[in-house]
N, C-alpha and C positions, 0 to 999 in steps of 0.2 A: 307195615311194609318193611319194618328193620330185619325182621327174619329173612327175607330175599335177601335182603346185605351180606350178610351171614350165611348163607349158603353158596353166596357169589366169592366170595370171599375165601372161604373154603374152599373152595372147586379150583378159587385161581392158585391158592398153596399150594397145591394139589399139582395142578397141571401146568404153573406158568414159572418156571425154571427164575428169571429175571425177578417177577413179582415175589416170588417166596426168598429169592437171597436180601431181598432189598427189606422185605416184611423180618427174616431172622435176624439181618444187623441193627432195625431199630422200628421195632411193634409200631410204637406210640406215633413215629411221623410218618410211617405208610398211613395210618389209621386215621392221623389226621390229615393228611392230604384225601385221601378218601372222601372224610366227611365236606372237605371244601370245596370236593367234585360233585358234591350233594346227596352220596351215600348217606342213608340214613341209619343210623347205629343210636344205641341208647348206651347210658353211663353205664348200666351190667353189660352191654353184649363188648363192648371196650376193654370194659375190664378182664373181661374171660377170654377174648381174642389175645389181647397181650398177655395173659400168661398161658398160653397154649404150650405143651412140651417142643422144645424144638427138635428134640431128636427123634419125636414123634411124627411130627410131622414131614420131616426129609427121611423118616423110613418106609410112609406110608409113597411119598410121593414117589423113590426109587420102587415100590413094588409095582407101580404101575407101568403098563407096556409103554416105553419108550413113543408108541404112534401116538399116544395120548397125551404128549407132552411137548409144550411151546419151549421151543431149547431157546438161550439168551447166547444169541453169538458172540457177543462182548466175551462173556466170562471166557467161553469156547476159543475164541480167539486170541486172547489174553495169555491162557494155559496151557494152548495147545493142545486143547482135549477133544474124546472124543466126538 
């Protein structure tokens, strides 16, 4: 079932604006608050999750159409962005 983790997980880097800043300032305690929410992960898929590129991943997630994406009004509101 750790593979669904992992794809959830992904999907939210991906699309959840709030989730992916919080995941790129610090892998390890998005990943273990996760597991304490009783995401199932194993010691490899942890491993490979934190060291994901990060500029990899907020390149992938700006190519995605904007409708597909949970924007975090905090930051938005913060920065005055768009």
């Amino acid at each position: 079932m750790s593979h669904r983790s992992v794809e959830t997980i992904i999907g939210k880097l991906a699309t959840d604006e709030g989730f992916r800043r919080r995941f790129l300032a610090d892998p390890a305690a998005v990943l273990d608050e996760l597991r304490g929410q009783g995401c199932e992960l194993s010691p490899v898929e942890i491993g490979a999750l934190s060291a994901l590129d990060r500029a990899a991943i907020t390149a992938f997630a700006e190519a995605l159409d904007r409708r597909l994406q949970k924007v975090d009004l905090r930051t938005h509101l913060n920065t005055g962005g768009d």
